[in-house]
Structures are given as C-alpha cells and as structure tokens.
C-alpha angles and dihedrals in degrees: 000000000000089000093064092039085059094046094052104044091051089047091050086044091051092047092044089054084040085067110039087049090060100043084044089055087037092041088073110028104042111359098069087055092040096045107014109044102131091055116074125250100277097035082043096057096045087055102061090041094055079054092062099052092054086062088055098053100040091059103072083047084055092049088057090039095060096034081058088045099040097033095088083059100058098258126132121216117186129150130216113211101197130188137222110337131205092230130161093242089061093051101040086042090046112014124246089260088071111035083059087057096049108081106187117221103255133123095258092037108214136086118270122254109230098237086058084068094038089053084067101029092065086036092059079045098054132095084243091070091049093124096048113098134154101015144127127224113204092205092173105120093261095320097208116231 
C-alpha cells in the first residue's frame, strides 16, 4: 500500500510540475496575446503571470478544501510545499559549479536534497499518518516570510 502511495503521489507531483512548467514557458510567449490583447505587451505578461501565482497559492487551499470534502471517505489530502531541490535537471541545465554557488535564502541555506522531501512524502502515505488530513507541510529549509 505505501508503495503505491508513494508511486502515485510522485506520479500526480510530477504531472502537477509538468504543468506549471508549461503555463510558466506559454505565460510569456502566447498567453499575454490570447488573453490579454487589449493590454499592451508589458501589462499583458504580468497578467498572465499574475495569473500563475494565483495558481501557487491556491494549491495549498485546495489541498485543505478536499481534505475537508474527502475526509468523511476515508481519504487523506495533504500537500507538501518544497524549496529549492538538488535535482538533476538543475545541475545538467546549470552545471554543478554553479548550483553549488547559488545559497538560497532560507533559514538552513543550502538546496534540499530530494530524499528530504521523499522522507515526508511516504510518511504522509503511511498508515502512521493516518490521522493527518488537510493539511500543508512547508519543507524549505525556514523559508523566511
């Protein structure tokens, strides 16, 4: 069971960065034309970006909403909002040389590593967080506010 937890939720995560990747690259290049065009270019791009950040912070308050809905059923909705991660994709896009450069301004400052975010992700999937629902887990390293 937590196997498949774990396999789903990274498969629903990876989908869910899939598509914020792609409206971030289609924010600036077609949105602001398609949605915008009576703005002009500048107005037009911070628009859709606006439109972008709403969907960041809306997802954790999606997160409470359907752990609220589903909750009754015996499904647990939680979301994990995680910093700055040592991926692959950062070091093949930047070079280690530089991600090693680049201190991120959290409390801890360094990158996470990704099985820092895995650790919570199979607890939240396990039968000991069986109790934990609608809620949200900053794991950033004390992102300062």
């Amino acid at each position: 069971m937590a196997r498949r937890a774990a396999i789903s939720s990274t498969l629903g995560s990876t989908l869910e960065w899939i598509d914020f990747t792609a409206y971030g690259a289609v924010a600036a290049t077609v949105l602001p034309t398609q949605f915008f065009p009576t703005m002009d270019p500048s107005t037009a791009i911070l628009a859709s970006f606006a439109t972008f950040g709403v969907g960041f912070v809306v997802r954790p308050a999606g997160g409470v909403s359907l752990g609220f809905e589903e909750g009754e059923h015996g499904v647990r909705v939680n979301a994990i909002c995680p910093g700055i991660t040592r991926t692959p994709f950062h070091i093949n896009r930047h070079g280690t040389a530089k991600v090693d450069e680049l201190v991120p301004p959290y409390v801890l400052q360094r990158w996470a590593d990704p099985k820092e975010l895995a650790y919570p992700m199979l607890w939240l999937a396990s039968d000991e967080a069986s109790y934990v629902t609608a809620a949200t887990f900053m794991i950033d390293g004390g992102l300062p506010s």
